[in-house]
mmJSON file of the N, C-alpha and C atoms, coordinates in Angstrom:
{"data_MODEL":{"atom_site":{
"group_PDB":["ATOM","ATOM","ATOM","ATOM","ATOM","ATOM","ATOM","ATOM","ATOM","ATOM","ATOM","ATOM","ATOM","ATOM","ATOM","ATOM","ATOM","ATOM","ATOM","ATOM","ATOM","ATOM","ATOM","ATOM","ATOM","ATOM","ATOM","ATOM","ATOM","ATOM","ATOM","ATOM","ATOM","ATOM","ATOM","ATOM","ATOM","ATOM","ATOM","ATOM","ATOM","ATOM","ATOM","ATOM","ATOM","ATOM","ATOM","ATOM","ATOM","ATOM","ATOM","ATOM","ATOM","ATOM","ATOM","ATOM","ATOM","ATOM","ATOM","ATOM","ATOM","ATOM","ATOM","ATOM","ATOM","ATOM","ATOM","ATOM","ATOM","ATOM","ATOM","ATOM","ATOM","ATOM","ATOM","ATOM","ATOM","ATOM","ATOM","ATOM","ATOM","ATOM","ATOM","ATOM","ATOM","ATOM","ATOM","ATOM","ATOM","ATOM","ATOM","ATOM","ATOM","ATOM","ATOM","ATOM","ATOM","ATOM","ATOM","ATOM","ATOM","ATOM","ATOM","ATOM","ATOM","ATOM","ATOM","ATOM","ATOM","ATOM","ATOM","ATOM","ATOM","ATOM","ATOM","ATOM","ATOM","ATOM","ATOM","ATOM","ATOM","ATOM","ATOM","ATOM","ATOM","ATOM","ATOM","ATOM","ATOM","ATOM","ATOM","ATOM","ATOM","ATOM","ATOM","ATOM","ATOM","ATOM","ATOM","ATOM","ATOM","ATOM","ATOM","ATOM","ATOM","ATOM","ATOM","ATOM","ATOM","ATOM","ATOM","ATOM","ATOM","ATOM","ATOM","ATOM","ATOM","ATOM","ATOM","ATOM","ATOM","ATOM","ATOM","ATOM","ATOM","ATOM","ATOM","ATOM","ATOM","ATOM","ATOM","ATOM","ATOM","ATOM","ATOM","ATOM","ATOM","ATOM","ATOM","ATOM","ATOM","ATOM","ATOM","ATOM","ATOM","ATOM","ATOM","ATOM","ATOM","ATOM","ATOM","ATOM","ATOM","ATOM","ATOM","ATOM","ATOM","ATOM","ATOM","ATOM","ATOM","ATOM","ATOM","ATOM","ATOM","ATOM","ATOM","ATOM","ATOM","ATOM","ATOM","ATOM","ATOM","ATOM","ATOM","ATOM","ATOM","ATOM","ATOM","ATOM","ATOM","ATOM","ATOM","ATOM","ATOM","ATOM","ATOM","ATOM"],
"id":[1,2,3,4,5,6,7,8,9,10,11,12,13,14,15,16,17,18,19,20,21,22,23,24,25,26,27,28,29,30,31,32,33,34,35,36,37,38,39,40,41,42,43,44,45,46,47,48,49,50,51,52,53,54,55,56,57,58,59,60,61,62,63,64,65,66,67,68,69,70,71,72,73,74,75,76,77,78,79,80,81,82,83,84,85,86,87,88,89,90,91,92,93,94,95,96,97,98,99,100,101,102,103,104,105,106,107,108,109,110,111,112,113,114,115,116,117,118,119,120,121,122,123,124,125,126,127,128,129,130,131,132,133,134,135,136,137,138,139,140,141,142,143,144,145,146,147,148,149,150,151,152,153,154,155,156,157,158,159,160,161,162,163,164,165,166,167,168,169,170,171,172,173,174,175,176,177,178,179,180,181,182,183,184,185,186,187,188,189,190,191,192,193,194,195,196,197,198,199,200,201,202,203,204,205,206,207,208,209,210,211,212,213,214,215,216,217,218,219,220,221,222,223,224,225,226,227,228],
"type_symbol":["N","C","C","N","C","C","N","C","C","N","C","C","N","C","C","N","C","C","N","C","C","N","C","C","N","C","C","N","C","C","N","C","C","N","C","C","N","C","C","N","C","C","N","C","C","N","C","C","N","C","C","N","C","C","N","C","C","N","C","C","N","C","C","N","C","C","N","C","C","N","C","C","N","C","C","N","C","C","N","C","C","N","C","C","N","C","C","N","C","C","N","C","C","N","C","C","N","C","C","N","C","C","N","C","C","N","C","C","N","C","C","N","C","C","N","C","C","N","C","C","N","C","C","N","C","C","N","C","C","N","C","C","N","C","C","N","C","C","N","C","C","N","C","C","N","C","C","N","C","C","N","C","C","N","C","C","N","C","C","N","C","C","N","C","C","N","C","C","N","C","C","N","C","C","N","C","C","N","C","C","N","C","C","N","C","C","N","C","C","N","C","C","N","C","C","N","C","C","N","C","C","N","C","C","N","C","C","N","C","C","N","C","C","N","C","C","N","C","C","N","C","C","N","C","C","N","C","C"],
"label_atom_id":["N","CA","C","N","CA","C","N","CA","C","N","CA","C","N","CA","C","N","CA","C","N","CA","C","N","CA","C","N","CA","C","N","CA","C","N","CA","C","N","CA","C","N","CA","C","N","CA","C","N","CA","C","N","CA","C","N","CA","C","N","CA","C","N","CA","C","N","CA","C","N","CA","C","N","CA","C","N","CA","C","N","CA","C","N","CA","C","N","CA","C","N","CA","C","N","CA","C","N","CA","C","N","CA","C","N","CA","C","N","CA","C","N","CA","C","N","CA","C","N","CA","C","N","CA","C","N","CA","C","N","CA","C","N","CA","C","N","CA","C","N","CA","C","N","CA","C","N","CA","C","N","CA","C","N","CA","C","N","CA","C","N","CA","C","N","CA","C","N","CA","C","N","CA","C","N","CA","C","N","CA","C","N","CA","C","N","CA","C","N","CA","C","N","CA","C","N","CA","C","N","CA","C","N","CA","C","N","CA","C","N","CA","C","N","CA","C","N","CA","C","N","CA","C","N","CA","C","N","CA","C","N","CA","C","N","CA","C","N","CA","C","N","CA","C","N","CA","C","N","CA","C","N","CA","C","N","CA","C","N","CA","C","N","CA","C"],
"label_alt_id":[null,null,null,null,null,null,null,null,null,null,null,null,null,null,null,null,null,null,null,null,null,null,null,null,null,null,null,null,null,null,null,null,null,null,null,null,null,null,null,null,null,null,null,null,null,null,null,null,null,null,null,null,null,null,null,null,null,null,null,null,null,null,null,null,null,null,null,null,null,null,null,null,null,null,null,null,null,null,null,null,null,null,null,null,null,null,null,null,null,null,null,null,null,null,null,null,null,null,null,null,null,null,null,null,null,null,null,null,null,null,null,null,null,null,null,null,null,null,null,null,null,null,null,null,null,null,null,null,null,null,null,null,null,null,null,null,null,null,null,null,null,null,null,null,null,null,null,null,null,null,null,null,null,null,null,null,null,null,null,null,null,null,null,null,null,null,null,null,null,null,null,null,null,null,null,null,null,null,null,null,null,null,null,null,null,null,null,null,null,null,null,null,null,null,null,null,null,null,null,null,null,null,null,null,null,null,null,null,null,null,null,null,null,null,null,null,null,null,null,null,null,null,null,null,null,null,null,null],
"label_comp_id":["UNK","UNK","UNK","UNK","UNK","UNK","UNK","UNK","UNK","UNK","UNK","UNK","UNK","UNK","UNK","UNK","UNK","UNK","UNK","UNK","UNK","UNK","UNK","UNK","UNK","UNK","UNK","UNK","UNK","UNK","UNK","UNK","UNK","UNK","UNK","UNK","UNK","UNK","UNK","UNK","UNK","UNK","UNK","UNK","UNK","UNK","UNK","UNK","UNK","UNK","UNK","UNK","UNK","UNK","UNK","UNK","UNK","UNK","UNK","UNK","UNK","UNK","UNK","UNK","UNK","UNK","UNK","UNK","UNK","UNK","UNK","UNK","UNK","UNK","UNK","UNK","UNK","UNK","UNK","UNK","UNK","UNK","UNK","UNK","UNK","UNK","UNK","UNK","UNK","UNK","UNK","UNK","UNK","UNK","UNK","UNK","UNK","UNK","UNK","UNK","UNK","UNK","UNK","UNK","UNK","UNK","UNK","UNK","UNK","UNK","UNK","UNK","UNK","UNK","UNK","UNK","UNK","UNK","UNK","UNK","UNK","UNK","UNK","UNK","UNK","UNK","UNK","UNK","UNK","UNK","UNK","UNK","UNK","UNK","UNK","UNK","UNK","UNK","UNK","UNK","UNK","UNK","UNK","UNK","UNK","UNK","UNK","UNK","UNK","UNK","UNK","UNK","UNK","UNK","UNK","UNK","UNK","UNK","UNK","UNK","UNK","UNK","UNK","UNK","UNK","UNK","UNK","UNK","UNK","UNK","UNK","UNK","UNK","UNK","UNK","UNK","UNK","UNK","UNK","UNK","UNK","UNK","UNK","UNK","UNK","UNK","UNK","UNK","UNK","UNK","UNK","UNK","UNK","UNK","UNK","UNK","UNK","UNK","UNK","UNK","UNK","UNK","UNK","UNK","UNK","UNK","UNK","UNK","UNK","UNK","UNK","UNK","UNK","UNK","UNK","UNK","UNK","UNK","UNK","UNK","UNK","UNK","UNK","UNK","UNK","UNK","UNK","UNK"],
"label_asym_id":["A","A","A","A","A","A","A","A","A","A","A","A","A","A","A","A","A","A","A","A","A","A","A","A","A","A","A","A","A","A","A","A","A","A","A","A","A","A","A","A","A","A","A","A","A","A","A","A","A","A","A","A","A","A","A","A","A","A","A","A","A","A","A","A","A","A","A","A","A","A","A","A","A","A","A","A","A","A","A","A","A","A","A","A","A","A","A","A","A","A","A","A","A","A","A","A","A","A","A","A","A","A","A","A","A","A","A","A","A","A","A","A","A","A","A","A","A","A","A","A","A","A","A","A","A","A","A","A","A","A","A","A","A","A","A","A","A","A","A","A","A","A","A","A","A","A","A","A","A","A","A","A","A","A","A","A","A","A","A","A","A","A","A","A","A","A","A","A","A","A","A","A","A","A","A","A","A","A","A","A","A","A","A","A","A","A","A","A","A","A","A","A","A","A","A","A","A","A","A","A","A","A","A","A","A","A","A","A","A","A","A","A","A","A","A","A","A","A","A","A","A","A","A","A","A","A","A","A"],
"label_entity_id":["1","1","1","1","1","1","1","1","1","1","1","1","1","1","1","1","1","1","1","1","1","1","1","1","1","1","1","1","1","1","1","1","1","1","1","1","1","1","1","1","1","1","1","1","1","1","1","1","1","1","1","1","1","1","1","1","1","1","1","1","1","1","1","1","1","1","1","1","1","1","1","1","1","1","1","1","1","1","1","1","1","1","1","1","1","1","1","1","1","1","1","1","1","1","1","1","1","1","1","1","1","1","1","1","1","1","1","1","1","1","1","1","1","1","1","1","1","1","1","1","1","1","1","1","1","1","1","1","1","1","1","1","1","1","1","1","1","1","1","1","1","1","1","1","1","1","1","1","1","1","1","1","1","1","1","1","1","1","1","1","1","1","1","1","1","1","1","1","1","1","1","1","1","1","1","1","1","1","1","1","1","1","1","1","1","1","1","1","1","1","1","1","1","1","1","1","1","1","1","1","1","1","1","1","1","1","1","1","1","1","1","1","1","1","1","1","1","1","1","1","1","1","1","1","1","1","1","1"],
"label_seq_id":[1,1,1,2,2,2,3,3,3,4,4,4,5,5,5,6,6,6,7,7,7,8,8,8,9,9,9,10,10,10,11,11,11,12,12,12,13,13,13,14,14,14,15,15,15,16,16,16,17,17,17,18,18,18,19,19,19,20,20,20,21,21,21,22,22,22,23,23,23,24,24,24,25,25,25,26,26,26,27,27,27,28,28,28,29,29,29,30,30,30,31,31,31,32,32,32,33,33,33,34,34,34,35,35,35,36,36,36,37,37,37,38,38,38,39,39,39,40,40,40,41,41,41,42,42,42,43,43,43,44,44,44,45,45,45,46,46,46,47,47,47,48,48,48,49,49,49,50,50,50,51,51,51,52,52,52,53,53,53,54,54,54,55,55,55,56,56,56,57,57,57,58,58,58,59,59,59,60,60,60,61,61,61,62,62,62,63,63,63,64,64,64,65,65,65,66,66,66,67,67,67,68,68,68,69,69,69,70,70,70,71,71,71,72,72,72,73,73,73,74,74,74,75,75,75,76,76,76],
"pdbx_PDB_ins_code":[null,null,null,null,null,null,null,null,null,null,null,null,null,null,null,null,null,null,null,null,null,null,null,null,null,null,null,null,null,null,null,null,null,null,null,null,null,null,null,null,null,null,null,null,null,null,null,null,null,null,null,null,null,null,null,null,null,null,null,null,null,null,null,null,null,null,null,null,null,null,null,null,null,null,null,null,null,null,null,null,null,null,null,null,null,null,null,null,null,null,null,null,null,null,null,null,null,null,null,null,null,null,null,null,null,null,null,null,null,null,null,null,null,null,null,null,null,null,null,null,null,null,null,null,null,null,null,null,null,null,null,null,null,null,null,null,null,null,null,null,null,null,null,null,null,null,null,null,null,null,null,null,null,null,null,null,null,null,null,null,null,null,null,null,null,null,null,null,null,null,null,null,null,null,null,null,null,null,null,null,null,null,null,null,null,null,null,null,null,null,null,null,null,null,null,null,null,null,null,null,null,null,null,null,null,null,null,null,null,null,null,null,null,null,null,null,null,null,null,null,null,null,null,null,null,null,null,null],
"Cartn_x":[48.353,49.587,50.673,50.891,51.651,51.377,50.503,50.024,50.528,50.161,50.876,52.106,52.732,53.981,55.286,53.613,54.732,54.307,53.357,53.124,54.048,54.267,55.463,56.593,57.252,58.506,58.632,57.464,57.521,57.678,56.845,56.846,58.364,58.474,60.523,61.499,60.961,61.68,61.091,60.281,60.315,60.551,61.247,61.658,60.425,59.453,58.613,58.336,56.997,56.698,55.621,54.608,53.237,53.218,52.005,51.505,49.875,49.12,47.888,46.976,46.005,44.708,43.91,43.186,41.766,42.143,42.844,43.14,42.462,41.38,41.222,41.574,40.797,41.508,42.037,41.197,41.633,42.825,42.376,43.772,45.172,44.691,46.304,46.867,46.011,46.548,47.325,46.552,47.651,48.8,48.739,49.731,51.067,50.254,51.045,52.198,50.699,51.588,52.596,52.449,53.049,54.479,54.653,55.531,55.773,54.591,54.192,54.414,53.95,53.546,54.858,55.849,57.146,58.217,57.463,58.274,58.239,56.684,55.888,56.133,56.697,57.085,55.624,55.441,54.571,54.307,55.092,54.531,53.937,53.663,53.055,51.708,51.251,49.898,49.237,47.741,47.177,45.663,45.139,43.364,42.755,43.442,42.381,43.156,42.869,43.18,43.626,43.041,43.651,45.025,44.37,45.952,46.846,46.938,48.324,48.711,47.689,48.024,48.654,48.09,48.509,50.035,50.502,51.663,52.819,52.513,53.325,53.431,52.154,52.08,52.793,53.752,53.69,52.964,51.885,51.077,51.007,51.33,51.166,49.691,49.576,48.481,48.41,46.776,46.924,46.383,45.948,45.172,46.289,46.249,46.921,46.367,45.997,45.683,46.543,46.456,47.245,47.479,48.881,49.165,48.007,47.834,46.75,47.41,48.714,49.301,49.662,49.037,49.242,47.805,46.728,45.375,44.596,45.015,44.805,43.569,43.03,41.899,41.998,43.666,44.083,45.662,46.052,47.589,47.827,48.734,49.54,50.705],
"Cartn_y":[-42.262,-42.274,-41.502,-41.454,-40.963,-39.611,-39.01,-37.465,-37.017,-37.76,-37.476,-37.545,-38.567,-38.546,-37.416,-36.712,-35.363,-34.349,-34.123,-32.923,-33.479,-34.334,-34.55,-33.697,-34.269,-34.087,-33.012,-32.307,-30.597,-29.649,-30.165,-29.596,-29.469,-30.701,-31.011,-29.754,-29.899,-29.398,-28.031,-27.156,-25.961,-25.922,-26.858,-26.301,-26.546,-26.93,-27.614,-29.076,-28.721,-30.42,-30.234,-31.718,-31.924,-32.662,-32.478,-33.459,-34.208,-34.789,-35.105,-35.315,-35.293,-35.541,-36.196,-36.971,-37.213,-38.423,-38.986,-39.885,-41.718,-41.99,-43.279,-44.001,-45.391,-46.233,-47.379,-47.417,-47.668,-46.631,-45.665,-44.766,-45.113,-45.236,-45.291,-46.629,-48.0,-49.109,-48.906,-48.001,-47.914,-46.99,-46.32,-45.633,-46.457,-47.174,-48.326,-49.139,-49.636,-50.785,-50.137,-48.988,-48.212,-47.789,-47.711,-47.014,-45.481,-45.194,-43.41,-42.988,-43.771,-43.87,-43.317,-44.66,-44.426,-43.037,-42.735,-41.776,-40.467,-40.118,-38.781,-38.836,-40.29,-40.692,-40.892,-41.292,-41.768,-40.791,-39.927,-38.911,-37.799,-37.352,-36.282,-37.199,-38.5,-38.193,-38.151,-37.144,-37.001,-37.514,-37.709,-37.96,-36.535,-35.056,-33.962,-32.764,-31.954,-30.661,-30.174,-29.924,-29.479,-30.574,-31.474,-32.607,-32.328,-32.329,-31.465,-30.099,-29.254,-27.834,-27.784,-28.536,-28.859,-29.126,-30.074,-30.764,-29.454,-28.864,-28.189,-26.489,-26.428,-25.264,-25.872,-27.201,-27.887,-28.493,-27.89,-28.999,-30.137,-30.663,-31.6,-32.571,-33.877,-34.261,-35.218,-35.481,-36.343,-37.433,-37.741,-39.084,-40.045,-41.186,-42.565,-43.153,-42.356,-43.645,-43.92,-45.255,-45.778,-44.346,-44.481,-43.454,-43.578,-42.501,-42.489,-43.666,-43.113,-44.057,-45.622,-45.953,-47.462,-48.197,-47.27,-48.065,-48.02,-49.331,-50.028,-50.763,-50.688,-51.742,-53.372,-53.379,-54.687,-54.821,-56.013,-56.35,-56.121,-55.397,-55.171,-55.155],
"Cartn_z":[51.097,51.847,51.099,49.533,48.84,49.238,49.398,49.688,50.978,51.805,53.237,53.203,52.903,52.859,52.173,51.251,50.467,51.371,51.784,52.896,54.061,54.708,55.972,55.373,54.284,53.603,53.518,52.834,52.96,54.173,54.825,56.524,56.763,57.035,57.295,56.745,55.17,54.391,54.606,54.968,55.541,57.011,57.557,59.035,60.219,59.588,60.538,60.897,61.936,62.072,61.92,61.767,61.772,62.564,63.093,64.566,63.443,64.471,63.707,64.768,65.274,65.663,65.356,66.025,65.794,64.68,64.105,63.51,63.774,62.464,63.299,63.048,63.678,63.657,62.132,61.273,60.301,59.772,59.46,59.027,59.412,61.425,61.674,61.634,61.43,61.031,59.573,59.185,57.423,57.34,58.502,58.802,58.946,60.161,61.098,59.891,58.886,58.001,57.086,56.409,55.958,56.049,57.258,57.953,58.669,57.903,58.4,59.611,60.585,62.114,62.173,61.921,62.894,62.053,60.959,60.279,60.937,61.401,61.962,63.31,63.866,65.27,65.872,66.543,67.274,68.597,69.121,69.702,69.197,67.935,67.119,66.94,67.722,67.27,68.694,68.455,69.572,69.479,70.71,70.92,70.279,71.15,70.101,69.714,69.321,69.028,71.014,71.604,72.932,73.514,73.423,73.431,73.215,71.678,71.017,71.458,71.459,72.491,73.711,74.578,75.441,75.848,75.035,75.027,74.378,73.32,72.579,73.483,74.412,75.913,77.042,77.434,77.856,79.449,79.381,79.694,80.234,81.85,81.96,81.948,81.203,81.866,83.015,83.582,84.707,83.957,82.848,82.157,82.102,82.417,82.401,81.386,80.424,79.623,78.286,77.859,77.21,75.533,75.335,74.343,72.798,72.71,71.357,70.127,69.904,68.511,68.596,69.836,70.411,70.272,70.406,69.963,68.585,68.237,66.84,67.049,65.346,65.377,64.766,64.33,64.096,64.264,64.525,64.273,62.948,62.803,61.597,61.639],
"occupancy":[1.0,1.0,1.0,1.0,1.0,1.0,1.0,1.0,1.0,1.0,1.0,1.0,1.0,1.0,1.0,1.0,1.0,1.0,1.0,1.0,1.0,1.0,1.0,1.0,1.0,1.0,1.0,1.0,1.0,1.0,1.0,1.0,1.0,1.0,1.0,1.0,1.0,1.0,1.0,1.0,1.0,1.0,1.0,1.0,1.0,1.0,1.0,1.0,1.0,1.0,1.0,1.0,1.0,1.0,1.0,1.0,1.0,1.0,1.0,1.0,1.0,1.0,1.0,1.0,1.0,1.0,1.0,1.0,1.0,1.0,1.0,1.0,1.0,1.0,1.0,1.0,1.0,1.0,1.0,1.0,1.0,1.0,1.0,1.0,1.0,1.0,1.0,1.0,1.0,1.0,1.0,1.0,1.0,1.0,1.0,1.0,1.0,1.0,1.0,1.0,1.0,1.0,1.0,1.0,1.0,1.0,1.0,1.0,1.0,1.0,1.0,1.0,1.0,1.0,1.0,1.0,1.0,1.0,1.0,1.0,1.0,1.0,1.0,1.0,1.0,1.0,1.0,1.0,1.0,1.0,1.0,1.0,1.0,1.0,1.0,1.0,1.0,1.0,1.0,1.0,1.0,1.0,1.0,1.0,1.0,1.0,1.0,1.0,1.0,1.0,1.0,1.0,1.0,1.0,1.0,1.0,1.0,1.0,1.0,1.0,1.0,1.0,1.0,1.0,1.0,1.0,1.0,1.0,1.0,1.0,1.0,1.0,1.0,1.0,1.0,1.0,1.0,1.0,1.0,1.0,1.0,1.0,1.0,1.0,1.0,1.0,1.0,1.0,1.0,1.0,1.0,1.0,1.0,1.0,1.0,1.0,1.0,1.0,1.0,1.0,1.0,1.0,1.0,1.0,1.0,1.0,1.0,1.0,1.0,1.0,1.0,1.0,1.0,1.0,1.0,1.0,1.0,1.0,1.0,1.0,1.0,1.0,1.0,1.0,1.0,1.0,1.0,1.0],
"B_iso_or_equiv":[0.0,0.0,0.0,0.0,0.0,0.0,0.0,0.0,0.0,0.0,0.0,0.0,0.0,0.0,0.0,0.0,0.0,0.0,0.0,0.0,0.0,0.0,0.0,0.0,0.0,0.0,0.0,0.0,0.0,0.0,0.0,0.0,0.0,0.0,0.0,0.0,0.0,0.0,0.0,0.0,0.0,0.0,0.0,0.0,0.0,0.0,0.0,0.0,0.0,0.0,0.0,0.0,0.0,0.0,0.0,0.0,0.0,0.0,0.0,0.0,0.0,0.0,0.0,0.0,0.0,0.0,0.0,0.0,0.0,0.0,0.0,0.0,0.0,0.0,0.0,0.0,0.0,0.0,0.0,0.0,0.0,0.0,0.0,0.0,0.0,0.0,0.0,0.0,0.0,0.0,0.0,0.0,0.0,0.0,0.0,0.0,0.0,0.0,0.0,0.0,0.0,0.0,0.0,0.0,0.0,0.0,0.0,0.0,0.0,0.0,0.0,0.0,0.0,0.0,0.0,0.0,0.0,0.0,0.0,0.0,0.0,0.0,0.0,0.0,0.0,0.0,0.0,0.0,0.0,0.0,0.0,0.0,0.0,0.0,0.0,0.0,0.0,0.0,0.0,0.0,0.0,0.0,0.0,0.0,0.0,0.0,0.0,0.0,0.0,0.0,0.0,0.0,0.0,0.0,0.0,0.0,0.0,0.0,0.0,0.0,0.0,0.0,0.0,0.0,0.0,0.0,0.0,0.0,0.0,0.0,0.0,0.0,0.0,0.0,0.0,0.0,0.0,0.0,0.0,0.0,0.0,0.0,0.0,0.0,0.0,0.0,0.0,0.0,0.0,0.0,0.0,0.0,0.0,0.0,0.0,0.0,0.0,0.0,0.0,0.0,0.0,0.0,0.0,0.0,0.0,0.0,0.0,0.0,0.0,0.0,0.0,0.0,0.0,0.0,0.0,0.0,0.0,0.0,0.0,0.0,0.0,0.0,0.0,0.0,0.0,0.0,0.0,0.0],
"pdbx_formal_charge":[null,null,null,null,null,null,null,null,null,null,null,null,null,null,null,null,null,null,null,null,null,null,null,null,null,null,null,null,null,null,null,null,null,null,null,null,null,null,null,null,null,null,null,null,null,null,null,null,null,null,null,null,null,null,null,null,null,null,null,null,null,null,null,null,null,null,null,null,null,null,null,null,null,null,null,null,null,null,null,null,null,null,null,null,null,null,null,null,null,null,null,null,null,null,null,null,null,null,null,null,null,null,null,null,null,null,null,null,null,null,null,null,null,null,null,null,null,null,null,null,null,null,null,null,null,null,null,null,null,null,null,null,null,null,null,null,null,null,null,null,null,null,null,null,null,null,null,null,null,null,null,null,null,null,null,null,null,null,null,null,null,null,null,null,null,null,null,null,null,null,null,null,null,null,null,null,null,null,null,null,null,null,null,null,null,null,null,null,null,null,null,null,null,null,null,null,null,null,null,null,null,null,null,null,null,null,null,null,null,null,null,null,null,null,null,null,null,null,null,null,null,null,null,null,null,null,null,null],
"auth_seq_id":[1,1,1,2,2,2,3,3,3,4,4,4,5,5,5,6,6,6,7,7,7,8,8,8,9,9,9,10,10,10,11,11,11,12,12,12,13,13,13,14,14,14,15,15,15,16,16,16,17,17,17,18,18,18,19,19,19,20,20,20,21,21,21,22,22,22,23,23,23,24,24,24,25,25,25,26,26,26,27,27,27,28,28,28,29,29,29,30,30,30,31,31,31,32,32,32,33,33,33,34,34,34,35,35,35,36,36,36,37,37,37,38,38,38,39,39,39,40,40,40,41,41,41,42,42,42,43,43,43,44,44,44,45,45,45,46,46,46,47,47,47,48,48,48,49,49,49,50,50,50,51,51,51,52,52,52,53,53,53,54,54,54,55,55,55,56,56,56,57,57,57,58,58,58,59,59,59,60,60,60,61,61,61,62,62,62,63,63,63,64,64,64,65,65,65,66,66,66,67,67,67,68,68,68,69,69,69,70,70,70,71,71,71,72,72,72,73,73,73,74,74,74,75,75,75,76,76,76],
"auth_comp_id":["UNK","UNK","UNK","UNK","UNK","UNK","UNK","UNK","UNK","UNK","UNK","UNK","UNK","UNK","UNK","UNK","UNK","UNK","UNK","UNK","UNK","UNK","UNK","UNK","UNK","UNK","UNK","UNK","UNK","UNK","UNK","UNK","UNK","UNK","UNK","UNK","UNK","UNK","UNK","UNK","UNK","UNK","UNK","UNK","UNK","UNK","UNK","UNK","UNK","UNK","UNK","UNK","UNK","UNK","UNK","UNK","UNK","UNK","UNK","UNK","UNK","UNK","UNK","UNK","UNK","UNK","UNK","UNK","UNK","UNK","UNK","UNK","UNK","UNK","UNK","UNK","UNK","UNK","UNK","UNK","UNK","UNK","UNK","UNK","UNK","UNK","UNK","UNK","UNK","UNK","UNK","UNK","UNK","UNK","UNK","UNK","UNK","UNK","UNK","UNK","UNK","UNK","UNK","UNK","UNK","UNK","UNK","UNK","UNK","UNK","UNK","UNK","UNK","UNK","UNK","UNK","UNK","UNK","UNK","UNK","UNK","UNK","UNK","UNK","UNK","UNK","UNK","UNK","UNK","UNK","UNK","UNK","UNK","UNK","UNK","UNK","UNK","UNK","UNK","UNK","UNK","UNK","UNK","UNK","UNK","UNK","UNK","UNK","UNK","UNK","UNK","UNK","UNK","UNK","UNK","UNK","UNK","UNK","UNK","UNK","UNK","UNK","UNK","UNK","UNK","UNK","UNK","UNK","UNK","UNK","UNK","UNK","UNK","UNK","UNK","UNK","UNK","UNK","UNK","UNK","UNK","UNK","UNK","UNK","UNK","UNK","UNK","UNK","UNK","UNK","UNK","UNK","UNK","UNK","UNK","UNK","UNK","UNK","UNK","UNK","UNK","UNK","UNK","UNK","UNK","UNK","UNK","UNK","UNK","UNK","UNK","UNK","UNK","UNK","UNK","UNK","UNK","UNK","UNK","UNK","UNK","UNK","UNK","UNK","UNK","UNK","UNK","UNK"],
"auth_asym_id":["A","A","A","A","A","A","A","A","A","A","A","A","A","A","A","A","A","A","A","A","A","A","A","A","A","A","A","A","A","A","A","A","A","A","A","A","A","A","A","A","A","A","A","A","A","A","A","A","A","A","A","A","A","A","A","A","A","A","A","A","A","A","A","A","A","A","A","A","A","A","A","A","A","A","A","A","A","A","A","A","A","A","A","A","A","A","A","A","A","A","A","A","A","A","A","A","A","A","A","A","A","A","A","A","A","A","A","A","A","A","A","A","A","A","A","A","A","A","A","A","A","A","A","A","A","A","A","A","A","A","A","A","A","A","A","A","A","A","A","A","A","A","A","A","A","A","A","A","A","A","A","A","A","A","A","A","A","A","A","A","A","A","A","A","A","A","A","A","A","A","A","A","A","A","A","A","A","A","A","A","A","A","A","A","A","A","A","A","A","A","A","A","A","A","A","A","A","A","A","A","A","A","A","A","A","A","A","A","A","A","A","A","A","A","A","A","A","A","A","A","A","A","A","A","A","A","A","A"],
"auth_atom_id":["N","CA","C","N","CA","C","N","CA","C","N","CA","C","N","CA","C","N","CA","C","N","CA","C","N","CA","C","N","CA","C","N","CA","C","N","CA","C","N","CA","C","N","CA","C","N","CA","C","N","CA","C","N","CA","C","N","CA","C","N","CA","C","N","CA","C","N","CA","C","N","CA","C","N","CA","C","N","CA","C","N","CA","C","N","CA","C","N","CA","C","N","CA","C","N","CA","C","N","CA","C","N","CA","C","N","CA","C","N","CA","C","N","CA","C","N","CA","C","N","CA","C","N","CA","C","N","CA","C","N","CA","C","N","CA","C","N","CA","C","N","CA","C","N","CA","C","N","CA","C","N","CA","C","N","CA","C","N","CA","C","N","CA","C","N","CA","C","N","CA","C","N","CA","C","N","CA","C","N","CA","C","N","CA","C","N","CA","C","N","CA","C","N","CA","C","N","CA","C","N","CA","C","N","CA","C","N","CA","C","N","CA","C","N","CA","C","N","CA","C","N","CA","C","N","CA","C","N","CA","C","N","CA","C","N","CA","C","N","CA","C","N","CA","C","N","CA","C","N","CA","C","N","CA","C","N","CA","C","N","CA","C","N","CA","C"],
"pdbx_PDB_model_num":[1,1,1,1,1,1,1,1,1,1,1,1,1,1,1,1,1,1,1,1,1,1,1,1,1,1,1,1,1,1,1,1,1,1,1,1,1,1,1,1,1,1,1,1,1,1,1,1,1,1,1,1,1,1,1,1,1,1,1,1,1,1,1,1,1,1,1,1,1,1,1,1,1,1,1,1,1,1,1,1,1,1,1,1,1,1,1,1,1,1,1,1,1,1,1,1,1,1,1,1,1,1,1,1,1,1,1,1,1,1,1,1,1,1,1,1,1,1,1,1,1,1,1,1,1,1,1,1,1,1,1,1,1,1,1,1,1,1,1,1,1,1,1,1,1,1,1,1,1,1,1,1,1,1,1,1,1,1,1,1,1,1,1,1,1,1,1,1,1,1,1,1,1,1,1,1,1,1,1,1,1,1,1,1,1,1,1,1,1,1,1,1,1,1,1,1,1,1,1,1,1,1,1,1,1,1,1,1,1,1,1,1,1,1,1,1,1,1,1,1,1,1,1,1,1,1,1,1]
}}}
């Protein structure tokens, strides 16, 4: 988490953003507990690589399904 948290900072700090993908579910519970999640915001994470394309081409989709950074594999 210390590692991520210096690559975010950097991104920022060069004027960008990072999104993430493909992220599972353990990871993003430690994200979650962390605080990472809500740091990277919770809309920069996606189900895939076209997801994120998608969105950043903007892209509408027709999937209803529940947001990627909302399905956890535990309460935390």
């Amino acid at each position: 988490m210390h590692l991520l948290n210096e690559v975010f900072e950097n991104t920022v700090r060069s004027g960008l953003g990072l999104s993430l993908t493909g992220v599972k579910g353990p990871v993003r519970d430690k994200m979650k507990k962390d605080g990472f999640l809500q740091k990277i915001g919770e809309e920069n994470f996606f189900m895939s690589i076209q997801e994120a394309v998608d969105k950043f081409d903007g892209v509408q989709s027709n999937d209803n399904l529940e947001p990627y950074y909302m399905q956890s594999n535990a309460n935390v």
